[in-house]
NUTOR-289471 format. One record per residue (C-alpha): x, z, y; residue number from 1; residue in three letters; chain. Coordinates in pm, 1 decimal. Each point is the difference from the previous one (the first is absolute). Example, Ala and Ser with C-alpha at 12.3 -4.5 7.8 and 13.67 -1.06 7.14 Angstrom:
NUTOR-289471
{site {1230.0, 780.0, -450.0}, 1, ALA, A}
{site {137.0, -66.0, 344.0}, 2, SER, A}
END
This chain:
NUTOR-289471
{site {-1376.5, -4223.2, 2975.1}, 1, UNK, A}
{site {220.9, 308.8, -172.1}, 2, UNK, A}
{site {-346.6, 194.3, -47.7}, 3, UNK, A}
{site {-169.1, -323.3, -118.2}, 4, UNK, A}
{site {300.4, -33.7, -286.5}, 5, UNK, A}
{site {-32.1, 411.3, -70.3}, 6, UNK, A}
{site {-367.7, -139.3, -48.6}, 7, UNK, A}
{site {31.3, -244.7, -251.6}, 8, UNK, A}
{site {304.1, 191.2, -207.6}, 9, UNK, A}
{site {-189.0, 303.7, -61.2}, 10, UNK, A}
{site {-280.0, -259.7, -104.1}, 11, UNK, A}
{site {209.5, -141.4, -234.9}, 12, UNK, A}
{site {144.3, 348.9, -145.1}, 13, UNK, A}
{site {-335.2, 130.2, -34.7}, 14, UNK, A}
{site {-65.9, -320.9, -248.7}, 15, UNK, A}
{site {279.6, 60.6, -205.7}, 16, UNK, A}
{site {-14.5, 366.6, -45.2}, 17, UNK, A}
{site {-12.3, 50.0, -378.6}, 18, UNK, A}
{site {-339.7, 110.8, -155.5}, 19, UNK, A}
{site {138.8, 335.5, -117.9}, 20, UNK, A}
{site {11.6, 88.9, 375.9}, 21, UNK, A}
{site {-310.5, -162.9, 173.7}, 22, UNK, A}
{site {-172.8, 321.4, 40.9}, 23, UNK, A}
{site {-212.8, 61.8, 299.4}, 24, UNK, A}
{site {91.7, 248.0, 161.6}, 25, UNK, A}
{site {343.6, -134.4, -6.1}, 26, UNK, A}
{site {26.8, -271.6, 304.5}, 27, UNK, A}
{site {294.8, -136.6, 237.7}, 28, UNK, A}
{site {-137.6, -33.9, 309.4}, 29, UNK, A}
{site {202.1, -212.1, 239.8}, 30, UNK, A}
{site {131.4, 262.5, 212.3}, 31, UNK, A}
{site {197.3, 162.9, -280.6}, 32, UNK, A}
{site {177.6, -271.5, -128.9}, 33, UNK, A}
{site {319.8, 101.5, -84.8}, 34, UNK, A}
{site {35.4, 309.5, -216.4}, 35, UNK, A}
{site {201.7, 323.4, 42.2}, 36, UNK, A}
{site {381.5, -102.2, 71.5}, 37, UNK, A}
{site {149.3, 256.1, -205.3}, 38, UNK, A}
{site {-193.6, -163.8, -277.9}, 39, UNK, A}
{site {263.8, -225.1, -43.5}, 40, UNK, A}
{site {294.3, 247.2, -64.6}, 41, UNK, A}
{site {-175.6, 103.0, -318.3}, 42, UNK, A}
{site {-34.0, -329.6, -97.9}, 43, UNK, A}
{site {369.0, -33.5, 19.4}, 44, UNK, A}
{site {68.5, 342.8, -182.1}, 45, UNK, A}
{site {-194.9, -43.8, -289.0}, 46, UNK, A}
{site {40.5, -411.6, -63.6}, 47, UNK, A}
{site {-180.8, 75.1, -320.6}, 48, UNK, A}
{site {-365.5, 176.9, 133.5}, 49, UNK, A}
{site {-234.1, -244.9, 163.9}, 50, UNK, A}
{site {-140.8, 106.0, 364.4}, 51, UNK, A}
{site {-332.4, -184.0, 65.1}, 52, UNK, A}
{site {-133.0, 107.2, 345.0}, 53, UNK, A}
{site {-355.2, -25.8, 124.3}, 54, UNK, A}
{site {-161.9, 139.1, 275.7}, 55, UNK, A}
{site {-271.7, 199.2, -60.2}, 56, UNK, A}
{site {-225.1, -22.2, 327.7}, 57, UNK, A}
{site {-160.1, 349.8, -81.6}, 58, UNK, A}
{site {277.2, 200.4, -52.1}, 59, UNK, A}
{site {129.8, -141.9, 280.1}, 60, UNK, A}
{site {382.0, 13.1, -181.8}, 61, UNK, A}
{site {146.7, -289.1, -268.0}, 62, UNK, A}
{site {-95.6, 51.7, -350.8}, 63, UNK, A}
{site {331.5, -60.9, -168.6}, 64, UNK, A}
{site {-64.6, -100.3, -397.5}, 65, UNK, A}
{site {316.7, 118.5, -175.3}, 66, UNK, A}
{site {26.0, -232.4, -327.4}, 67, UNK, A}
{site {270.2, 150.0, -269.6}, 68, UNK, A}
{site {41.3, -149.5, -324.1}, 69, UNK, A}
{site {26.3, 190.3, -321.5}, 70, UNK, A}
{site {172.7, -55.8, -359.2}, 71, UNK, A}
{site {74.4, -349.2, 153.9}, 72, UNK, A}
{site {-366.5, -126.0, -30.9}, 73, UNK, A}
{site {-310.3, 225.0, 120.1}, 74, UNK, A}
{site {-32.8, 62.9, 398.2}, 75, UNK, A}
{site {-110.4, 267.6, 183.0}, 76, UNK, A}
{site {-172.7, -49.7, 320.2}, 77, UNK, A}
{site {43.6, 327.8, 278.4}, 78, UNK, A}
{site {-206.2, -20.4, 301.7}, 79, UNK, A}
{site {159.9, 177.9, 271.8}, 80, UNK, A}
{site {-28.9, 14.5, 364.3}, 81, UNK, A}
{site {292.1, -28.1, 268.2}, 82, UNK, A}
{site {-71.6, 335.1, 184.1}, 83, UNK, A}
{site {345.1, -56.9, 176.0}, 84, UNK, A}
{site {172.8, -40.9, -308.9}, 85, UNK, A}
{site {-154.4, 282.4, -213.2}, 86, UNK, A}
{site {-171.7, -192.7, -218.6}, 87, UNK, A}
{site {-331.8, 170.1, -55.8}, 88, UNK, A}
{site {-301.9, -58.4, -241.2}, 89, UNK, A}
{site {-293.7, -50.1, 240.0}, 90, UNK, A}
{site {-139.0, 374.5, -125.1}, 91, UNK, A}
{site {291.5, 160.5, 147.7}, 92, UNK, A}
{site {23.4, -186.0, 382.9}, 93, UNK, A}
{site {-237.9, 288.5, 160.7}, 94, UNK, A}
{site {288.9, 226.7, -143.0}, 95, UNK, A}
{site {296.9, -220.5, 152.9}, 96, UNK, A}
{site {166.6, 246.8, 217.9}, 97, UNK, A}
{site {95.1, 167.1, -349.3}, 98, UNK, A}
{site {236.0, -215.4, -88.3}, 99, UNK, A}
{site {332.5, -128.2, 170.7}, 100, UNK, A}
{site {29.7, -398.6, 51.9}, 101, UNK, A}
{site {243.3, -111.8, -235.3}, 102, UNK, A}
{site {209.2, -195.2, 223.8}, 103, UNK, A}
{site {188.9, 236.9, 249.6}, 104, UNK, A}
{site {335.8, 15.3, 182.4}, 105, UNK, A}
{site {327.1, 18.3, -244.2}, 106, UNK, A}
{site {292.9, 67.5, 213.2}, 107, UNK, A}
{site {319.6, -210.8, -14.2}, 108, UNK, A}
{site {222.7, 311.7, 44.1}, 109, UNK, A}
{site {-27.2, 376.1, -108.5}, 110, UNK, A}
{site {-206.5, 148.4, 261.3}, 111, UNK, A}
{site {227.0, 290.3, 204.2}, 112, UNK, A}
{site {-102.1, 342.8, 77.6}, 113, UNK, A}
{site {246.7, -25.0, 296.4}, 114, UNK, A}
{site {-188.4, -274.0, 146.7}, 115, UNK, A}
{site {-307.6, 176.8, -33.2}, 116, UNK, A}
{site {-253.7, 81.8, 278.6}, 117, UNK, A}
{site {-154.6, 327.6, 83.2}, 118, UNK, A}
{site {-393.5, -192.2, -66.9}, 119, UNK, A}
{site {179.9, -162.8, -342.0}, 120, UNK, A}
{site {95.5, 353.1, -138.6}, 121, UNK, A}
{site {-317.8, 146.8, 66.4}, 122, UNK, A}
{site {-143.6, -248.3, -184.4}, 123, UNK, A}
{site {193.9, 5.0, -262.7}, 124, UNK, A}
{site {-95.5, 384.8, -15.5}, 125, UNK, A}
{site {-350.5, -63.3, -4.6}, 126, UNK, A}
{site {58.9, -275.7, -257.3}, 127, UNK, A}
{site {182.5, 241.6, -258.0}, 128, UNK, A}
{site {-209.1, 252.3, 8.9}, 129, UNK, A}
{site {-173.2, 86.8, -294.3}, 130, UNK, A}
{site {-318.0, 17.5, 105.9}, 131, UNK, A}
{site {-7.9, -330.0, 188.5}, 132, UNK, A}
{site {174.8, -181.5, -306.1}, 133, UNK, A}
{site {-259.5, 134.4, -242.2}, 134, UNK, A}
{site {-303.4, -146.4, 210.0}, 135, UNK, A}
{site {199.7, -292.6, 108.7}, 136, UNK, A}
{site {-97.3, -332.9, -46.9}, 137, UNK, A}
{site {146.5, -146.4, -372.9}, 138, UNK, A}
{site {133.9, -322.5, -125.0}, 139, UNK, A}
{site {-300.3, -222.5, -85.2}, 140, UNK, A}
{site {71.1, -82.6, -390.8}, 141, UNK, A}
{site {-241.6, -272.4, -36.6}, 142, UNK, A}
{site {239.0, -341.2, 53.2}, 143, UNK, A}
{site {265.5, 154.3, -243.5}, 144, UNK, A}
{site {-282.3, 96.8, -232.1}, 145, UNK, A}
{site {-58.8, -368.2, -46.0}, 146, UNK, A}
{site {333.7, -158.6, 77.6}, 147, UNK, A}
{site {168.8, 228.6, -309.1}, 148, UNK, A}
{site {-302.7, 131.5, -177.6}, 149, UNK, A}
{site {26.0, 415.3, 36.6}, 150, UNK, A}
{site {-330.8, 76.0, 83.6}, 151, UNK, A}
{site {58.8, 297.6, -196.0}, 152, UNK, A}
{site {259.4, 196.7, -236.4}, 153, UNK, A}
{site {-92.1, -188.7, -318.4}, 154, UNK, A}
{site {33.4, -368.5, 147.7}, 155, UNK, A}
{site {309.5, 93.4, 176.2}, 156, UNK, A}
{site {164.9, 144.2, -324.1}, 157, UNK, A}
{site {-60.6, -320.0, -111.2}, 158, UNK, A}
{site {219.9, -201.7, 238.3}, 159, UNK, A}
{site {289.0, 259.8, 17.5}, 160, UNK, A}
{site {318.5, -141.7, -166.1}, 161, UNK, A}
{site {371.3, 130.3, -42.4}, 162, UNK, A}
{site {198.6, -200.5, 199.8}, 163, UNK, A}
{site {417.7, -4.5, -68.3}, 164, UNK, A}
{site {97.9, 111.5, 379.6}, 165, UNK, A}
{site {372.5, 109.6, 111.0}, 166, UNK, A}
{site {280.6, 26.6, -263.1}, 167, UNK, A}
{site {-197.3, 63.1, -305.7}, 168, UNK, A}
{site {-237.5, 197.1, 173.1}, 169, UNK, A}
{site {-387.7, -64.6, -34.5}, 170, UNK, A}
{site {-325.3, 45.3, 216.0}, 171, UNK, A}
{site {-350.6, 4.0, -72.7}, 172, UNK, A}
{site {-160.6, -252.4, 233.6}, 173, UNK, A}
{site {-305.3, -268.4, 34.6}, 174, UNK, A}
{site {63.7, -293.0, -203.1}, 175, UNK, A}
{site {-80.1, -224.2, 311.6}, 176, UNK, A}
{site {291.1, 137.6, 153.4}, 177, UNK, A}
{site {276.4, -29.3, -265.0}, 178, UNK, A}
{site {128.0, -359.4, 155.6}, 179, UNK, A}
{site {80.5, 187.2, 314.6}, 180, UNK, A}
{site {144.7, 274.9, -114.4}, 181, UNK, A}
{site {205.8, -127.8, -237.3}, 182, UNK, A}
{site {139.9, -261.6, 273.0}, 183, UNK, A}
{site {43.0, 325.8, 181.6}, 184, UNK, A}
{site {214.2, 161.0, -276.7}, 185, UNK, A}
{site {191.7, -298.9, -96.1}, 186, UNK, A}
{site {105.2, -33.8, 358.7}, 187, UNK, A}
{site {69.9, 342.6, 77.1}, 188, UNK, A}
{site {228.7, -13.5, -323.4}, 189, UNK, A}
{site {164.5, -324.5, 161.4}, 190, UNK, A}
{site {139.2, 167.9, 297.7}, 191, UNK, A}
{site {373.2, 63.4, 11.7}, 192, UNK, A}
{site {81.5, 364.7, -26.7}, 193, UNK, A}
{site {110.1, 157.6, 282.1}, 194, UNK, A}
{site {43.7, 403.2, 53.7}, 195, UNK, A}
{site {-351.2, 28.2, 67.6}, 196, UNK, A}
{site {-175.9, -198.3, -253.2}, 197, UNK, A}
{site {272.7, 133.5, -268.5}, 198, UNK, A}
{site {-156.0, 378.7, 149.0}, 199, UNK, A}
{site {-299.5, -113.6, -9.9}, 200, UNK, A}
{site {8.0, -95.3, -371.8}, 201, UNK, A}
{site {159.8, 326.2, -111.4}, 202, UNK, A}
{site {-254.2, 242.6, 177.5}, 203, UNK, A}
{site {-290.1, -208.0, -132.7}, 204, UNK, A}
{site {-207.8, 240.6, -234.6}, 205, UNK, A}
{site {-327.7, -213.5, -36.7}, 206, UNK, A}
{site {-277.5, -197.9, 100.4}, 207, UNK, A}
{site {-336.5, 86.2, -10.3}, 208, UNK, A}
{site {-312.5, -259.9, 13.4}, 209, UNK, A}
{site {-334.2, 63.1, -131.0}, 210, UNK, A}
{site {-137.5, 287.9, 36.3}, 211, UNK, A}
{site {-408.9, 84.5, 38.6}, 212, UNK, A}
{site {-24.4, 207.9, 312.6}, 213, UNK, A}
{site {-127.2, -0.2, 366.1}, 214, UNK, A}
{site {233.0, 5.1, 301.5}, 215, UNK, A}
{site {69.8, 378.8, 113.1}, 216, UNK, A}
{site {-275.9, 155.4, 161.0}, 217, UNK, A}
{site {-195.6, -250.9, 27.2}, 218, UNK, A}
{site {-281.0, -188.3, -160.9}, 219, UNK, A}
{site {183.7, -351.2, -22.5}, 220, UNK, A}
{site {126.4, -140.4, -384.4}, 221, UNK, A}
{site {349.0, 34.7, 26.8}, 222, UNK, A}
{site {145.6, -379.9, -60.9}, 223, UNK, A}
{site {235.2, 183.1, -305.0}, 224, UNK, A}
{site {-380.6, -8.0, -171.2}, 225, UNK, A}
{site {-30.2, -354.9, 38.9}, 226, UNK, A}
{site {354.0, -43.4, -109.6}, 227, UNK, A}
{site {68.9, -194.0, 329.2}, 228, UNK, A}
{site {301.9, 273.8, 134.0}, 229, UNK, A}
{site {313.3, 117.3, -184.9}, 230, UNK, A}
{site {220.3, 295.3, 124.1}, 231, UNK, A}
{site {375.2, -25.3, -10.9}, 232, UNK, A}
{site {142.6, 377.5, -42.4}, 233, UNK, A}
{site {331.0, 106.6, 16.3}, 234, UNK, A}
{site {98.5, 318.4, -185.4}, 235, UNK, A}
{site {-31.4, 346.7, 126.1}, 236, UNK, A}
{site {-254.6, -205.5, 266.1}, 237, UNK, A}
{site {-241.3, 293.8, 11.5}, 238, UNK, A}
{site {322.3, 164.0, 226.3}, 239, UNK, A}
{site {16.2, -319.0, 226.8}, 240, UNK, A}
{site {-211.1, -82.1, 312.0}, 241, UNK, A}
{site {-155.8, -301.9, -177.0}, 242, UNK, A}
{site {-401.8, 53.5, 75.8}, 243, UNK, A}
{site {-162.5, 148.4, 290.1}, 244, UNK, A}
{site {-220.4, 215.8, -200.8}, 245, UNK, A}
{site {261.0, 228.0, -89.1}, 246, UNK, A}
{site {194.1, -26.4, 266.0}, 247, UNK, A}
{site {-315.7, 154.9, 193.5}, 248, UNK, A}
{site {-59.3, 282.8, -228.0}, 249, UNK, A}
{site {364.5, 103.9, 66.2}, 250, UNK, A}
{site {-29.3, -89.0, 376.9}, 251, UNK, A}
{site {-426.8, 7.1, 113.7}, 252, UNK, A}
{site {116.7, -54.3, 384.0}, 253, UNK, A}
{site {310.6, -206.9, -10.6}, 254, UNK, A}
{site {-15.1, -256.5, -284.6}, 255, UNK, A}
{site {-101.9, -324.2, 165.8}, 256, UNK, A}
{site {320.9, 66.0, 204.9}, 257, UNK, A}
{site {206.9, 14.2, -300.4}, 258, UNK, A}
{site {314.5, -282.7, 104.4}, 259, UNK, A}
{site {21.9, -316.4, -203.7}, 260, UNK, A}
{site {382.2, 73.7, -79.8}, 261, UNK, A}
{site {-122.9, 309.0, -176.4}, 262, UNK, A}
{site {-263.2, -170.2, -250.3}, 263, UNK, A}
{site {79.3, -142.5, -334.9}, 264, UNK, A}
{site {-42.2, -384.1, 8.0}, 265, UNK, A}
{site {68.7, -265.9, -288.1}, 266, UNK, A}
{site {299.5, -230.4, 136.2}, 267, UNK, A}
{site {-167.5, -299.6, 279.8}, 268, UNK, A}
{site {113.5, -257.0, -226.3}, 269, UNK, A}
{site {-262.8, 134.2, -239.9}, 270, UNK, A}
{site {-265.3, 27.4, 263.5}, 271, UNK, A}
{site {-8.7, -313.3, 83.4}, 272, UNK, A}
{site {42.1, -182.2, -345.1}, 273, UNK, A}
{site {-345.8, 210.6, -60.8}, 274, UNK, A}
{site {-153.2, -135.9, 323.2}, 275, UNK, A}
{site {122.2, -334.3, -61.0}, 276, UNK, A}
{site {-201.4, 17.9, -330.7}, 277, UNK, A}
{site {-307.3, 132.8, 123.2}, 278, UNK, A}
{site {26.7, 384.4, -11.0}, 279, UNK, A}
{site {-86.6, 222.8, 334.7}, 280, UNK, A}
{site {303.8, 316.3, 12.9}, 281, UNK, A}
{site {-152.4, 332.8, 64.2}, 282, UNK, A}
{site {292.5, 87.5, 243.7}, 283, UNK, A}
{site {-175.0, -162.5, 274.5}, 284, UNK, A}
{site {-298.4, 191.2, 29.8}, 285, UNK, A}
{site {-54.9, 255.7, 206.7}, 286, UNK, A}
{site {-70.5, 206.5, -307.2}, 287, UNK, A}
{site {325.7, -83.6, -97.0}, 288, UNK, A}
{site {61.7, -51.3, -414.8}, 289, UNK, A}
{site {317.2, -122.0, -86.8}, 290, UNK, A}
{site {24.0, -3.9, -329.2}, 291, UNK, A}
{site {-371.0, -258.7, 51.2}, 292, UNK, A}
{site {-59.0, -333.4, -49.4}, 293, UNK, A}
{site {-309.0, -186.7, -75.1}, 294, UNK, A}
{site {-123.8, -336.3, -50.4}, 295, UNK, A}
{site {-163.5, -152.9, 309.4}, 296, UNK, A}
{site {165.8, -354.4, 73.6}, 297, UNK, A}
{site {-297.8, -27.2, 210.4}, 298, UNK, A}
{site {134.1, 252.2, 269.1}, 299, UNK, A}
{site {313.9, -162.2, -2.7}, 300, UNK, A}
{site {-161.9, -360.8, 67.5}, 301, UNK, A}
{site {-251.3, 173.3, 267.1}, 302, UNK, A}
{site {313.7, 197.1, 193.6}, 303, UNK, A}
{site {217.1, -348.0, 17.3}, 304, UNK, A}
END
């Protein structure tokens, strides 16, 4: 009876597929009824993107159509497929294992070096190292590049507005994510001012958004050129232990082992007004960046 009723509802989706998307080679057969799971937490994330999923029987993966709108009228139709969450045009799934899945593991707490095991810090040896990071797989650009439209420099530039952010201070950031970070400021301002915060406030030299670059050694876009990630800097913070970068140039062996109580980190309260809004905190990697935080409310919902 439950495979006769799979039966006649993938009958009956089949009939109401729109035109646009009655192609061929793109089938549901019965077997593969429901799509990709983590399809959903994208759905959730970006409330304004349409996800229409079909199952393309060939590619033996879901062909994810990515609808955007822009200026308020035309829409743009991306066809993408799942590739565990790394959203790939169909030319680039023999290449897969080049790019990371973009849903992975965001830790609740500040992963610490005390707790580490001898097989975790020799792979987080072999991660760093230069030569591993430069052939490493990259972040696969191509659902951002139609979610915020910064397929290259010029369209990007386009979409980059100055955004008030923390006591007069401003930041240079995606329009899409002005709401957020804004609620993020506003909030941040909002808290009463403890020793900390008041600190906090009077160390602050500046924050830094956009910026058109790749990650460090590597061949990924850094999110700064998407304007997607904003740094928070404190003065003098080239003399604190605030990124793992430099804290590896001054210490090649030792680094990773470098205690939590000994790193610059914004106040908690300011963490997690950022989380709460949406942003990922670069303190919780294991390529630690303190000063980090970028715009991936998908993470958050996915790590829940």
């Amino acid at each position: 009876m439950r495979t006769k009723l799979k039966h006649i509802c993938a009958v009956l989706f089949i009939l109401i597929i729109p035109e646009r998307f009655s192609s061929p080679e793109i089938t549901l057969p019965f077997s593969k009824w429901w799509e990709p799971q983590g399809l959903s937490v994208f759905r959730k994330a970006y409330p304004d993107v349409e996800f229409i999923s079909l199952f393309d029987k060939d590619a033996n993966d879901w062909c994810i159509h990515v609808i955007t709108e822009e200026s308020g009228e035309k829409k743009t139709d991306t066809a993408l497929y799942w590739c565990e969450s790394r959203f790939l045009p169909k030319e680039k799934l023999a290449e897969k294992e080049t790019y990371r899945p973009m849903l992975y593991t965001y830790p609740k707490n500040v992963p610490d070096p005390r707790n580490f095991t001898e097989e975790q810090i020799a792979h987080i040896a072999e991660f760093t190292s230069r030569e591993n990071r430069q052939k490493s797989a990259v972040d696969p650009p191509f659902l951002f590049n139609a979610i915020y439209d910064v397929s290259d420099r010029a369209h990007t530039e386009s979409h980059i507005k100055k955004v008030p952010f923390l006591d007069g201070r401003t930041v240079n950031v995606h329009e899409k994510i002005e709401a957020p970070l804004t609620r993020v400021s506003e909030r941040i301002m909002a808290l009463p001012k403890t020793a900390e915060l008041e600190h906090f406030f009077s160390t602050l030299s500046r924050t830094d958004g956009f910026n058109w670059r790749s990650v460090r050694d590597t061949q990924s876009r850094s999110f700064h050129s998407i304007g997607l990630a904003i740094d928070i800097l404190p003065r003098g913070y080239y003399q604190k232990i605030i990124y793992w970068g430099w804290q590896k140039q001054l210490h090649p062996e030792t680094w990773w082992n470098t205690p939590l109580e000994s790193r610059w980190t914004p106040p908690q309260e300011i963490i997690d007004i950022f989380e709460d809004e949406g942003f990922i905190w670069g303190g919780k990697w294991i390529v630690w960046d303190n000063m980090h935080f970028e715009y991936h409310p998908e993470l958050l919902l996915y790590n829940k």
